[in-house]
C-alpha positions in Angstrom: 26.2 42.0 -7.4 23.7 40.6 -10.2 26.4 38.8 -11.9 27.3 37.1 -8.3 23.5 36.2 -7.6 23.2 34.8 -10.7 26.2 32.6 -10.7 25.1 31.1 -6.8 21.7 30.5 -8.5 23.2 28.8 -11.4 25.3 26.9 -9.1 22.0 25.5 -7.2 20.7 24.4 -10.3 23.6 22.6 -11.1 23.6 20.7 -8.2 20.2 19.7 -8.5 20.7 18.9 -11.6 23.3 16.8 -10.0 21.0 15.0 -7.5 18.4 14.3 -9.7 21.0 12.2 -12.1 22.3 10.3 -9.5 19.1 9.3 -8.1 18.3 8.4 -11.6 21.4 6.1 -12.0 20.5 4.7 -8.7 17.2 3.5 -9.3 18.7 1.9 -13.1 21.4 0.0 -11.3 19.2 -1.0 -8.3 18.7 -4.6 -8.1 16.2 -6.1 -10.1 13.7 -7.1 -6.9 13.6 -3.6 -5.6 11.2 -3.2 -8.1 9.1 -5.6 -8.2 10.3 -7.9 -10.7 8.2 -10.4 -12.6 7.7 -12.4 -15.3 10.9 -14.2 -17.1 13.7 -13.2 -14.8 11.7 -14.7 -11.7 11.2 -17.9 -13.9 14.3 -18.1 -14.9 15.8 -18.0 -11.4 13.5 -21.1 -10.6 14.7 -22.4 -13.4 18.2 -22.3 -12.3 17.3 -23.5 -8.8 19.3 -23.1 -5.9 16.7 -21.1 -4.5 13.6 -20.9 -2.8 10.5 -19.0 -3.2 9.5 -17.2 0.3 5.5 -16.5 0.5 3.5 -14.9 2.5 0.2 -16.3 2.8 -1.8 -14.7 0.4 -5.2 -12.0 1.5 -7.1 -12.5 4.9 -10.6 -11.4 5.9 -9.2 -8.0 7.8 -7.1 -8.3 11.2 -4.0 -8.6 12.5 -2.5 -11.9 14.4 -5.4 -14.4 15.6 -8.5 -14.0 17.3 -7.8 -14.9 21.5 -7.5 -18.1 22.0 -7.0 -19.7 18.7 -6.5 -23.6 18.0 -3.8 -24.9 15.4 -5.8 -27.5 14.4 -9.4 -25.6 14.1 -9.6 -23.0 11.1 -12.8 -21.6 12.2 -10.9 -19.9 15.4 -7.9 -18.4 13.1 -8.0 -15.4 10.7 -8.1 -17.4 7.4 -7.6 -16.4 3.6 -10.3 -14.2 2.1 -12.6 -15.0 -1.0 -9.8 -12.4 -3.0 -7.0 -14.4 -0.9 -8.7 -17.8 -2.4 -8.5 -16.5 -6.1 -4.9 -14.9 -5.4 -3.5 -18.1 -4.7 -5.0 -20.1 -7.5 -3.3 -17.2 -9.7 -0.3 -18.1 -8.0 -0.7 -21.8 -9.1 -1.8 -20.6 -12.7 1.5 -18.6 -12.9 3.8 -21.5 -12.1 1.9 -23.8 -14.4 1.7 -21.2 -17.2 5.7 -20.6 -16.7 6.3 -24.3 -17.5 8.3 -24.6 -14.5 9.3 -28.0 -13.1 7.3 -29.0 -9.7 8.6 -27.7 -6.5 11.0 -29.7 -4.8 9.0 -29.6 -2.2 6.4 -27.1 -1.2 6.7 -26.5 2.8 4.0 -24.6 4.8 3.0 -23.0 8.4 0.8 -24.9 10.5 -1.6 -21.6 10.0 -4.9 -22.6 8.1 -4.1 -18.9 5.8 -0.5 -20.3 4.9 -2.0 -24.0 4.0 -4.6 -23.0 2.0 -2.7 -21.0 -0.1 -0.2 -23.8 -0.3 -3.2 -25.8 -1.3 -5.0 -24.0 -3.2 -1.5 -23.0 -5.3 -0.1 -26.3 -5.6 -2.5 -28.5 -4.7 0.3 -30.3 -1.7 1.9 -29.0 1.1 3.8 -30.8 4.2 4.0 -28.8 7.2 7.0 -27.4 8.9 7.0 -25.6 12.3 10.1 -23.5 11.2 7.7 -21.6 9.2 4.8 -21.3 12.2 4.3 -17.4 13.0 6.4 -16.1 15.5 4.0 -13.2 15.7 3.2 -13.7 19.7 6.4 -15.2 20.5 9.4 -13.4 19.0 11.5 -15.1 21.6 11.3 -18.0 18.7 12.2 -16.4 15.8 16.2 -16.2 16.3 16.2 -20.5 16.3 13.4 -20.6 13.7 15.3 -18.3 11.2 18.6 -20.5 11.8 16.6 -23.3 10.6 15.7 -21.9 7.6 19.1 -20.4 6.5 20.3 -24.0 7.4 17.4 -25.5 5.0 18.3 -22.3 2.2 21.9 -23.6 2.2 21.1 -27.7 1.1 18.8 -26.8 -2.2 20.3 -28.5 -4.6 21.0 -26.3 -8.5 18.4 -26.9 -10.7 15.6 -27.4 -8.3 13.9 -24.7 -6.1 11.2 -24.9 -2.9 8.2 -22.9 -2.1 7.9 -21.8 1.7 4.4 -20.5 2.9 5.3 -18.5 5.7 4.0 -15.5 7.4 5.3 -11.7 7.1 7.7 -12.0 10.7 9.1 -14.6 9.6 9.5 -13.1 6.1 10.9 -10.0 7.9 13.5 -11.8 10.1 15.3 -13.4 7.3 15.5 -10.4 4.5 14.7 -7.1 6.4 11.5 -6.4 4.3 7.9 -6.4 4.8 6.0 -8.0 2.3 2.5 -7.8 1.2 0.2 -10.8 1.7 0.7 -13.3 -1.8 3.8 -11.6 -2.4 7.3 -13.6 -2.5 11.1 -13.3 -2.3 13.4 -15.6 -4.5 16.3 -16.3 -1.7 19.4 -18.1 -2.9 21.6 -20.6 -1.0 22.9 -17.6 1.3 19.7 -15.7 1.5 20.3 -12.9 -0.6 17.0 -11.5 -2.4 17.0 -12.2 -5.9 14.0 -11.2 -6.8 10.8 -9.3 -5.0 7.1 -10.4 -7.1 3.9 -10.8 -7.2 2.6 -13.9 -9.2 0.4 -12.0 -12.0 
């Protein structure tokens, strides 16, 4: 009876044993954006192009969607970047510069005052594009919205890349993730997630 006890507990122990390595060999062959990759291999995928850099806008003052009855084109009635949002994005500027990267292709924004700012205050340009305008009180817009995008994804050229300021829904839509405000997803042609980061 010991030696039978003793064998079903060595047998547990064996398959955790089990579990743990193949959760170990799972997180070493997961791919590289699952954990928050940074530095070279996000340059590097710029560098190759083909590919554009999703954004969420970066830090707010605290809320969630807009105040009621919010104007497009008046800041002071939207929830806009906060003083750490400000210095985010210029970090986000100083890592593209200090990556010697080419320029953007083109860097495309929300008609949101959060998601221009950071464009602005990143890059110092933006054009906006309503493809990327929050579909946060509307979801009934999302399904065409996203179809534009995948459409734009699929025309960047190798070699160059784009930077879309956009807003987590929209974010969501196309890769299935929820992203943090100021952090991005490298998307190739077809929309697969390169890479998952945070420009530090």
């Amino acid at each position: 009876m010991q030696l039978r006890q003793s064998s079903r507990a060595t047998g547990v122990i064996n398959r955790r044993k089990a579990l743990a390595l193949l959760a170990v060999s799972a997180w070493q062959v997961a791919p590289s954006w699952a954990t928050g990759d940074t530095g070279n291999n996000v340059a590097g995928l710029l560098r190759a192009g083909g590919c554009v850099v999703l954004l969420r806008h970066a830090a707010t003052v605290p809320g969630v969607g807009d105040p009621p009855e919010f104007k497009l084109d008046d800041c002071r009635t939207q929830r806009n970047l906060s003083d750490a949002g400000q210095q985010d994005a210029r970090r986000i500027g100083a890592w593209f510069r200090n990556s010697k990267l080419s320029q953007p292709r083109a860097v495309l924004t929300s008609a949101w005052c959060r998601c221009k700012d950071t464009a602005d205050l990143a890059f110092g340009k933006y054009a906006v594009w309503p493809a990327l305008n929050s579909t946060f009180s509307d979801r009934a817009l999302q399904p065409e919205q996203s179809q534009l995008l995948r459409q734009a994804l699929a025309r960047i050229p190798d070699r160059q890349f784009e930077v879309w300021v956009t807003h987590q829904v929209n974010i969501s839509a196309l890769t299935g993730e929820g992203p943090a405000m100021g952090e991005a997803f490298v998307l190739d042609r077809k929309g697969k997630v390169l890479a998952r980061t945070v420009f530090v």
